[in-house]
C-alpha positions in Angstrom: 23.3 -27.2 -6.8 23.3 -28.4 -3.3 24.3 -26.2 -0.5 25.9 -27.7 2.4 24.8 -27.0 5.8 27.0 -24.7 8.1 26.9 -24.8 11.2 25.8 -21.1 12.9 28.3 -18.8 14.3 29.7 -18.6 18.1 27.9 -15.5 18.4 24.9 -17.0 17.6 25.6 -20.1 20.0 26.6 -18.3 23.2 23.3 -15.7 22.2 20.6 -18.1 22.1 18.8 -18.4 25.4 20.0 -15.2 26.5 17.7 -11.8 26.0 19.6 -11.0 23.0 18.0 -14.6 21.4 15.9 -12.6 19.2 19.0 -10.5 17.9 20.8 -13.5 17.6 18.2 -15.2 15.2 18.7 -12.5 13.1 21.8 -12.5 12.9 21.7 -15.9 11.7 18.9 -15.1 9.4 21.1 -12.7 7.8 24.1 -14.6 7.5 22.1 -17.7 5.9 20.6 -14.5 3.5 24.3 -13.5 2.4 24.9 -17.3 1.4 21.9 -17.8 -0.3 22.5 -14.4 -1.9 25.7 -16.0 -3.6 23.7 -18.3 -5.1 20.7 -16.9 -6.3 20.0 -16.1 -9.9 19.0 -13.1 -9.6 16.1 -10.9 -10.6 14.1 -11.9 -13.6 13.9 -10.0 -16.9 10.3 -9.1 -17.3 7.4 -10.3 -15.7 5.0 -13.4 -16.9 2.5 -12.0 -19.4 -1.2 -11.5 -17.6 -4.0 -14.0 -18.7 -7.7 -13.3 -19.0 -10.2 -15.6 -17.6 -13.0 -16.8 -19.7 -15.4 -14.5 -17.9 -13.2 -11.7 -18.7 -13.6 -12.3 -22.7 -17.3 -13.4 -22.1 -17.6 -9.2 -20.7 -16.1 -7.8 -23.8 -17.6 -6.4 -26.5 -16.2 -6.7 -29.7 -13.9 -4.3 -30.2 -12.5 -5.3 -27.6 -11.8 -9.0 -28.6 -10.7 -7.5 -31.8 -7.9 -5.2 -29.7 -7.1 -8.5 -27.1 -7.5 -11.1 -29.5 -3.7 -12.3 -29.8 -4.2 -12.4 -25.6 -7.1 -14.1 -26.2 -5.6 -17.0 -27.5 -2.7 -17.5 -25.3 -5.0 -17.1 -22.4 -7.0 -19.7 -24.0 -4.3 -22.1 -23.6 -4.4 -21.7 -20.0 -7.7 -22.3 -19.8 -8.9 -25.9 -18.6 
Protein backbone atom coordinates (compact mmCIF):
# COMPACT_ATOMS: atom_id res chain seq x y z
CA UNK A 1 0.00 0.00 0.00
CA UNK A 2 1.11 3.50 -0.86
CA UNK A 3 0.84 6.21 1.52
CA UNK A 4 0.35 9.59 0.22
CA UNK A 5 2.35 12.44 1.29
CA UNK A 6 0.84 15.16 3.73
CA UNK A 7 1.91 18.06 3.96
CA UNK A 8 3.22 19.02 7.83
CA UNK A 9 1.05 20.92 10.20
CA UNK A 10 0.90 24.91 10.65
CA UNK A 11 2.50 24.38 13.86
CA UNK A 12 5.24 22.86 12.42
CA UNK A 13 5.49 25.60 9.56
CA UNK A 14 5.40 28.77 11.62
CA UNK A 15 8.02 26.59 14.26
CA UNK A 16 10.69 25.84 11.94
CA UNK A 17 13.50 28.39 12.04
CA UNK A 18 12.46 29.59 15.35
CA UNK A 19 14.22 28.18 18.69
CA UNK A 20 11.43 25.83 19.11
CA UNK A 21 12.71 24.09 15.50
CA UNK A 22 13.92 21.20 17.33
CA UNK A 23 10.47 20.77 19.17
CA UNK A 24 8.83 21.30 16.09
CA UNK A 25 10.71 18.29 14.30
CA UNK A 26 9.34 16.26 16.77
CA UNK A 27 6.41 17.02 16.55
CA UNK A 28 6.33 16.21 13.08
CA UNK A 29 8.28 13.06 13.75
CA UNK A 30 5.46 12.00 15.95
CA UNK A 31 2.66 12.88 13.86
CA UNK A 32 4.34 10.96 10.69
CA UNK A 33 4.82 7.97 13.70
CA UNK A 34 0.92 8.01 14.43
CA UNK A 35 0.24 7.58 10.57
CA UNK A 36 2.64 4.97 10.04
CA UNK A 37 1.33 3.42 13.26
CA UNK A 38 -2.09 2.91 11.34
CA UNK A 39 -0.47 1.08 8.94
CA UNK A 40 1.90 -1.13 10.34
CA UNK A 41 1.38 -4.81 10.86
CA UNK A 42 2.22 -5.03 13.95
CA UNK A 43 4.48 -7.06 16.08
CA UNK A 44 5.60 -10.45 14.88
CA UNK A 45 4.54 -13.84 16.43
CA UNK A 46 7.87 -15.37 17.49
CA UNK A 47 11.20 -14.65 16.54
CA UNK A 48 13.27 -16.29 13.51
CA UNK A 49 14.81 -19.55 14.71
CA UNK A 50 18.78 -19.07 15.52
CA UNK A 51 21.30 -20.70 13.05
CA UNK A 52 24.67 -22.27 13.88
CA UNK A 53 27.63 -21.54 11.90
CA UNK A 54 29.76 -24.25 10.60
CA UNK A 55 32.42 -23.48 13.18
CA UNK A 56 29.86 -23.79 15.78
CA UNK A 57 29.08 -27.67 14.82
CA UNK A 58 32.85 -28.21 13.90
CA UNK A 59 33.23 -27.29 18.22
CA UNK A 60 30.82 -29.81 19.22
CA UNK A 61 31.33 -32.97 20.44
CA UNK A 62 29.07 -35.53 19.75
CA UNK A 63 26.52 -35.56 21.99
CA UNK A 64 26.07 -32.49 21.19
CA UNK A 65 25.40 -32.95 17.40
CA UNK A 66 23.27 -35.75 18.51
CA UNK A 67 21.08 -33.15 20.91
CA UNK A 68 21.29 -30.17 17.89
CA UNK A 69 21.15 -32.36 15.09
CA UNK A 70 17.47 -31.35 13.71
CA UNK A 71 19.30 -27.51 13.97
CA UNK A 72 22.02 -28.83 12.42
CA UNK A 73 20.35 -29.34 9.26
CA UNK A 74 18.36 -26.33 8.87
CA UNK A 75 21.37 -24.36 9.69
CA UNK A 76 22.96 -26.31 7.02
CA UNK A 77 20.70 -24.87 4.56
CA UNK A 78 21.88 -21.53 5.35
CA UNK A 79 25.05 -22.27 4.88
CA UNK A 80 26.87 -21.27 1.51
Amino acid sequence: MQQQIQPISEQIHDAVGTPDAESAMMAQAEEQNARNAQCAAGPGGSAPPEYLTPAQVRAMDRREVRDHYALIIESMKHWQ
